[in-house]
C-alpha positions in Angstrom: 67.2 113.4 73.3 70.0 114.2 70.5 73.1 114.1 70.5 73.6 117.1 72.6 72.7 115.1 75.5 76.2 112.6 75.0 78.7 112.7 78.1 82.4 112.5 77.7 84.8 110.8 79.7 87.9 111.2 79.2 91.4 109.0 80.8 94.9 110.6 80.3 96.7 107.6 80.8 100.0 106.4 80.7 100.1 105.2 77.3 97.3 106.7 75.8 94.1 109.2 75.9 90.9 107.2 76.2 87.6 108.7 74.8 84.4 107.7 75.7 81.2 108.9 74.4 77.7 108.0 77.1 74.8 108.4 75.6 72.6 108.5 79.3 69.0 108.6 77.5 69.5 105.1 75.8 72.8 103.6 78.4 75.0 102.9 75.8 78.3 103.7 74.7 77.9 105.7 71.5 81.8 105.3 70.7 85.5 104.9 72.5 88.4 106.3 70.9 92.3 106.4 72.0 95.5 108.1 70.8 98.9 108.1 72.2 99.5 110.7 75.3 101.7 113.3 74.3 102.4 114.5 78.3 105.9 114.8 77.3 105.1 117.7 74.8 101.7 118.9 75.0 98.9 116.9 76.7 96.5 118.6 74.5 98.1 117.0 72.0 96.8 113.9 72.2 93.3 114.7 73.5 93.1 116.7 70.0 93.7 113.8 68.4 91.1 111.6 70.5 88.7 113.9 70.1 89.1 114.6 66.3 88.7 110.4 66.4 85.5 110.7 68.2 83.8 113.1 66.1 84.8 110.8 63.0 82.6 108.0 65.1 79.8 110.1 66.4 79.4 112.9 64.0 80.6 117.0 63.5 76.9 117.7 64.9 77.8 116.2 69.0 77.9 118.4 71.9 78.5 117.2 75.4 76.5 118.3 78.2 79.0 116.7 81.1 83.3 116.4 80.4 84.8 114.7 83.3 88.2 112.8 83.3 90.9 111.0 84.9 95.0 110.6 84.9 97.6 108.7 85.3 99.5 110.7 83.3 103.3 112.0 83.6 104.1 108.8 86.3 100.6 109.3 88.3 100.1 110.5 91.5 103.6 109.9 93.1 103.3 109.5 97.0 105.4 108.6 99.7 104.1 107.2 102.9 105.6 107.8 106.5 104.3 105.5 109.7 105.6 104.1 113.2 105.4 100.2 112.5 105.9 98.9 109.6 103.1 96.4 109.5 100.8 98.9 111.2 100.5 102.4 110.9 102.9 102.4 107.8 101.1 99.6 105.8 98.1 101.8 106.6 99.2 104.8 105.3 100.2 102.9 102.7 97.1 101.0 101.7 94.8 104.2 102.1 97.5 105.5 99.5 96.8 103.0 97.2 92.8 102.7 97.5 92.8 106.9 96.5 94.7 105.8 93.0 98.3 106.8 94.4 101.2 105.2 93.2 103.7 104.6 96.1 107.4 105.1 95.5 108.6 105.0 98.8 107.5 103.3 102.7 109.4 104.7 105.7 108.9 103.5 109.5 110.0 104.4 112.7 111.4 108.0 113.2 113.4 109.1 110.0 116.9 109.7 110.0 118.9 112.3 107.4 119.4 109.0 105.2 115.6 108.5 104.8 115.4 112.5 104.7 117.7 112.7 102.1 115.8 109.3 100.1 112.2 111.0 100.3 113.6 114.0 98.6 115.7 111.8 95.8 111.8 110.0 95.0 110.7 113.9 94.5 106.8 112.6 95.4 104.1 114.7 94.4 102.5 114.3 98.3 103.6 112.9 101.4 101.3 110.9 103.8 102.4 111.3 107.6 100.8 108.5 109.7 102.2 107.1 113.0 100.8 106.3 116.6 96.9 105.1 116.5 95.0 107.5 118.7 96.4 108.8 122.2 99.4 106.4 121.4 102.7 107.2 120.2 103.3 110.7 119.9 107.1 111.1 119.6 107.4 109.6 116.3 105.0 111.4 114.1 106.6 114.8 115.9 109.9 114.5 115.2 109.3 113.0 111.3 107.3 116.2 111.5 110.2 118.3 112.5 112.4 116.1 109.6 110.3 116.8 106.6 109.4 120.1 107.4 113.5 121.1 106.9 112.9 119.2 103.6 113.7 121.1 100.8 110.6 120.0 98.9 107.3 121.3 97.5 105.3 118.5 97.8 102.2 119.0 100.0 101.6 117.2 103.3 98.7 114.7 104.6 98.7 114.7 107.9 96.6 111.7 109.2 98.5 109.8 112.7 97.4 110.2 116.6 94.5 113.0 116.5 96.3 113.8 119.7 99.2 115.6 118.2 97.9 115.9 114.7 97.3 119.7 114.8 100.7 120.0 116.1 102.4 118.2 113.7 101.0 120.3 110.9 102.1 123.3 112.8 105.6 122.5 112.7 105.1 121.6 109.2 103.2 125.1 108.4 106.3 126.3 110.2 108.8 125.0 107.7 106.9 126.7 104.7 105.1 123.4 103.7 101.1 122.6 102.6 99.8 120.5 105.6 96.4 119.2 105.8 95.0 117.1 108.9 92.8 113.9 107.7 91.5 111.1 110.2 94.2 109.0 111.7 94.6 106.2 109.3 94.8 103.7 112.0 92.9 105.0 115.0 92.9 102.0 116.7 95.1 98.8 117.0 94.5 96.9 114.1 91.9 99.0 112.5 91.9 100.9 109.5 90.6 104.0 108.6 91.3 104.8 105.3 87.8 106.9 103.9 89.4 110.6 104.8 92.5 110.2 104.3 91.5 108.9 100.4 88.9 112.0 100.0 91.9 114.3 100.7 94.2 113.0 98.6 91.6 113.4 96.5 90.7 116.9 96.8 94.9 117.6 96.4 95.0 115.9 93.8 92.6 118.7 92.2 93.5 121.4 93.5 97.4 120.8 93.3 98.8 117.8 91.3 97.2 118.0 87.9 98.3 122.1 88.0 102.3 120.1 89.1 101.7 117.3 86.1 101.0 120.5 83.6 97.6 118.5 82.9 95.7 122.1 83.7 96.0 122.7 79.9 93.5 119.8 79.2 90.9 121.5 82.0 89.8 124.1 79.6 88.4 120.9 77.5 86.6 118.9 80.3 84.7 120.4 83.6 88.0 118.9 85.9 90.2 116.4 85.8 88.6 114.7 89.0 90.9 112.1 90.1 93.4 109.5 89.7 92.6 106.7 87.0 93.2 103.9 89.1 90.7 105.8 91.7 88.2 105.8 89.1 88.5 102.2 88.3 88.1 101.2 91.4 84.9 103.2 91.9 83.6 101.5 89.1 84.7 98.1 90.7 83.0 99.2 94.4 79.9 100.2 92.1 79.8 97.0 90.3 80.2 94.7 93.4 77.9 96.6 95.7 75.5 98.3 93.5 73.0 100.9 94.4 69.9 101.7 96.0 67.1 100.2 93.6 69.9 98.2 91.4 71.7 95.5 92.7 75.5 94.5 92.1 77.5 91.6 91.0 78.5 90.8 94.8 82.5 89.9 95.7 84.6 90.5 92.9 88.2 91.0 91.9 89.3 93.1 89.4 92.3 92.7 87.4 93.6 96.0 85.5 97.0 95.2 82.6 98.6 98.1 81.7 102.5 99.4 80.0 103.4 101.2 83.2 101.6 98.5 85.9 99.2 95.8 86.2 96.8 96.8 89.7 94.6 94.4 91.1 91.8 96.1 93.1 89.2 93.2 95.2 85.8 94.4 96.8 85.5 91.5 99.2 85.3 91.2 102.9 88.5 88.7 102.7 87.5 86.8 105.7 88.9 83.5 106.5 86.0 81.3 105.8 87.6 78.0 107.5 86.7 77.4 111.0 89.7 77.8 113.5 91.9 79.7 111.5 94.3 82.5 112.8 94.4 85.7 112.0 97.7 87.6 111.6 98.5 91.1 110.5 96.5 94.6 109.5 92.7 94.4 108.9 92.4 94.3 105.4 90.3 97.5 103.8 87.0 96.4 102.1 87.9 98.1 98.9 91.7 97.2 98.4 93.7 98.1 95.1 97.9 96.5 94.6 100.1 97.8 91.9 102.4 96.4 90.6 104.9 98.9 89.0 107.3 96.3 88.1 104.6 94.3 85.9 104.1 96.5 83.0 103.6 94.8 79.9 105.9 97.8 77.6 107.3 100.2 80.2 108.5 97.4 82.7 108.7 94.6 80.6 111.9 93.1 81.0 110.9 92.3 84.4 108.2 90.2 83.2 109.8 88.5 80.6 112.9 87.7 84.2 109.7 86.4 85.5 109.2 84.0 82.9 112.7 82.2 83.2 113.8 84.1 79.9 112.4 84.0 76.0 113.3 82.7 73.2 115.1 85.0 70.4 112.0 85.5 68.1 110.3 86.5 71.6 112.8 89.2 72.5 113.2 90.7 69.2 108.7 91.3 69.6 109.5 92.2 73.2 112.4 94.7 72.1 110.0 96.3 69.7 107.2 97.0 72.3 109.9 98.5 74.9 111.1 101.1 72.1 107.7 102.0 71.2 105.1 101.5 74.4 102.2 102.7 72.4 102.9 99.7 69.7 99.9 97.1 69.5 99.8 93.8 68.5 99.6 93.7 64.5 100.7 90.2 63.9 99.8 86.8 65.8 103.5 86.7 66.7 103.1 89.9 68.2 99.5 89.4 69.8 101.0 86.1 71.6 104.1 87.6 72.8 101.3 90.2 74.4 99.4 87.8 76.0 102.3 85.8 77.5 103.4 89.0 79.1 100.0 89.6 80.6 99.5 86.3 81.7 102.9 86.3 83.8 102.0 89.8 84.9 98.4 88.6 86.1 99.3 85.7 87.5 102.3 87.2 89.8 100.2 90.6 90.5 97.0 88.3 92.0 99.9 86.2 94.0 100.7 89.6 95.7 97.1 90.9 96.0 95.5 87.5 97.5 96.0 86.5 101.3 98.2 83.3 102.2 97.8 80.5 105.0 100.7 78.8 106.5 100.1 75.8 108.6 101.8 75.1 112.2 101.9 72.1 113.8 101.6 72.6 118.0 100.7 70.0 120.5 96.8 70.3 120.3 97.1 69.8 116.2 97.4 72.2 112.8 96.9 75.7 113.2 96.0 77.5 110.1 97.7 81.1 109.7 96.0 83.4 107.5 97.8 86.9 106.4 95.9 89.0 104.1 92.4 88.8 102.2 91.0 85.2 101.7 89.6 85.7 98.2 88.7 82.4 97.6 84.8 82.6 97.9 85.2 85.4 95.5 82.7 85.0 92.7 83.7 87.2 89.8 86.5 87.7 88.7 86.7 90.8 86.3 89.3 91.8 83.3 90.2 95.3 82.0 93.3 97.0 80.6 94.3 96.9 76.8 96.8 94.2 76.7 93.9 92.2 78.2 90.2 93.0 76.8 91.8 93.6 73.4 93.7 89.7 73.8 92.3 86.9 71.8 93.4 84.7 74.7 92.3 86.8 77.2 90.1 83.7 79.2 93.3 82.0 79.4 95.2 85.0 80.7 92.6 86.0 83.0 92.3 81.8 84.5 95.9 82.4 86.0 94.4 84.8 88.6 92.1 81.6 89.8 93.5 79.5 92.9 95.9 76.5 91.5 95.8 73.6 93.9 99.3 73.7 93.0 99.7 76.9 95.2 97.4 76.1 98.4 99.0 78.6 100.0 97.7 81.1 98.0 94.5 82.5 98.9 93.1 83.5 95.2 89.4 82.4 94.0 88.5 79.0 94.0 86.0 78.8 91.0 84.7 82.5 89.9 82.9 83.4 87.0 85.4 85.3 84.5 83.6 88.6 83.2 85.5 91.1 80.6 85.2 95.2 80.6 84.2 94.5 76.4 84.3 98.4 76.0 87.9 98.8 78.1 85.5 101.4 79.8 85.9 101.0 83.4 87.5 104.4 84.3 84.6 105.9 82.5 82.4 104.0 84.4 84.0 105.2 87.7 83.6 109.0 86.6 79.9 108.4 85.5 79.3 106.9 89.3 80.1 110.9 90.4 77.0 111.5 88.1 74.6 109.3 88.2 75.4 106.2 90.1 72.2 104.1 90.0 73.1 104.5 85.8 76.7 103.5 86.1 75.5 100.5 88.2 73.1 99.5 84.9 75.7 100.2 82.5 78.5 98.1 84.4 76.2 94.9 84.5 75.7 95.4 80.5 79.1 96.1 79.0 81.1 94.0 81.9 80.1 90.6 80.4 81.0 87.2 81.3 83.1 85.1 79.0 80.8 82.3 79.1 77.9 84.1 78.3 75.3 81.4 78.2 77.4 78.1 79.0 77.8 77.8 82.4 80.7 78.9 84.1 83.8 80.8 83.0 86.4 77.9 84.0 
């Protein structure tokens, strides 16, 4: 095979417009590019320049059989949720937002008044999920929110996914008001249980048909087959694919991922989250297997400030580094001044965006003894514990960055891994990764194991 076999991945992202060139005859990664996103003039733009970088790596003579790619372009896939409870149906909604790639803006419970109304249409969303009442339960809610958002003077489309019993009507009084409804699954069908499959392969299929058209992405589709989901979605296929593997090739097993970017820092965990202590009581929402967090307020250029509050302050010299990175996002460390005012951003965003991700346990005293309270995922048998995202892979002290998302005997109420092997994404490739799972998944499962590599690499373990 030459050259005309390569596949191209390509990742619109916040910050910049990652390039990947697969070579699928020999699994390797025959080069990875990047250039500033230009979403605010022309996406094209930057792809042009990405791709005029890449053919300076692999040559004038390349053609590309496959062209998929991702976004998180011009703020991502802006969603608001709607639910009953706030700990059920809305958290729900809200995590099966999160596990398609979305990026939630606002959570609203209970029936909405004209103040909520009016707040939903202030966050402009680019779709609206509309949970509430688990099967055959609830079904007053979910109607009249129905009724309130469909006298919203707002184009975003609808996901209808609450009681199946009322579901169709709720659309209808949406289709009514001149919106884009479409029924999923309720996200929370039962009492405690989530759902959250359907309701992430519609937002899915929206975001295709609809949001990359709103983003004014389409003029990058003439370049690549589709732009085929979110970026975060695409990381955490990869991460799924990774941890799970394949028929015929076997994954890494539990794993946490930790993704640093300007705009957020996610954390996504594959891991059952069980509580693995004998006795121990449950509280709260079944946790989804597959489970991403963002953190829009830990951004290491767009959100900075924040992280730097998080850190108690900085000295001048700090700031002034820190000032520079806010004016231009897309600057990179060029200086060791500059690459260790990087990493102390990403190791205070890490560190706080793992403390939100991982479970906690409280402990109660009662008559008969302790009683253990566990809330969230228990990620503490967690074995791997993966890095990714530029201000990380490209660190020099990335180990040390990535350690502060380990459990600290410090904080034993935080339920983060106990003694995992660290692993890096070397390439910065797991988006591509993701998109070559829709292609061949068995070979994204092979290429994961050998470009995800562990920092001790032949001494033992990674702490």
């Amino acid at each position: 095979m030459g050259d005309r076999d390569l596949w191209l991945f390509i990742d619109f992202g916040s910050t910049f417009t990652k390039v990947v060139a697969v070579d699928p005859a020999t699994e390797t990664i025959r080069a990875r590019v990047q250039a500033p996103t230009t979403v605010a003039t022309d996406i094209t733009e930057g792809l042009g320049a990405a791709l005029r970088a890449l053919e300076r790596e692999v040559g004038t003579g390349a053609t590309y059989a496959r062209k998929l790619a991702c976004s998180s372009a011009a703020g991502g896939l802006r969603m608001v949720t709607v639910g009953l409870v706030p700990e059920l149906t809305s958290e729900a909604a809200r995590l099966a937002a999160l596990g398609a790639g979305a990026k939630v803006v606002g959570t609203f419970s209970y029936k909405l008044p004209a103040s909520d109304l009016a707040r939903i249409k202030d966050l402009g969303p680019d779709l609206i999920l509309l949970a509430g009442g688990t099967d055959g339960g609830n079904e007053e809610v979910i109607l009249h929110n129905a009724r309130g958002l469909a006298e919203l003077d707002l184009a975003a489309p609808l996901i209808v996914a609450g009681n199946r019993v009322v579901a169709d009507e709720a659309a209808a009084i949406l289709r009514a008001g001149g919106k884009e409804p479409v029924v999923a699954d309720n996200v929370m069908p039962e009492f405690g249980r989530l759902s959250v499959e359907p309701v992430r392969e519609r937002i899915r299929e929206i975001f295709i048909s609809h949001i990359v058209k709103a983003k004014g992405l389409q003029a990058a589709e003439r370049f690549v087959e589709g732009i085929v989901m979110p970026t975060p979605n695409a990381v955490l296929n990869a991460a799924v694919l990774l941890a799970d593997g394949c028929p015929g090739e076997p994954g890494l097993g539990e794993l946490v991922v930790l993704d640093v970017g300007g705009a957020t820092t996610d954390v996504h965990s594959v891991a059952r989250g069980a509580p693995t202590d004998a006795g121990v009581v449950v509280k709260g929402l079944q946790e989804p297997y597959a489970k991403r967090t963002v953190e829009g307020d830990l951004g290491v250029r767009y959100n900075l400030w924040n992280v730097v509050e998080a850190m108690g302050g900085a000295p001048h010299a700090f700031r002034a580094i820190a000032e520079r990175f806010a004016r231009d996002v897309a600057t990179t460390p060029q200086t060791a001044e500059e690459a260790a005012v990087d990493a102390a951003l990403a190791t205070v965003a890490v560190g706080q965006a793992m403390r939100r991700h991982a479970g906690s346990v409280e402990v109660f005293y009662s008559a008969q003894g302790p009683i253990s309270v566990v809330r969230g995922k228990d990620l503490r048998g967690v074995s791997v514990i993966l890095g990714t995202g530029g201000p990380l892979v490209f660190s020099p002290r990335r180990e040390a960055i990535l350690r502060q998302a380990c459990y600290d005997p410090a904080e034993q109420a935080s339920l983060r891994p106990v003694d995992p092997r660290l692993y890096i994404d070397s390439a910065y490739t797991m988006f591509a990764f993701g998109l070559l799972g829709e292609l061949d998944a068995k070979l994204a499962v092979r290429m994961l194991k050998r470009y995800c590599r562990p920092m001790d690499e032949g001494t033992g373990h990674g702490r």
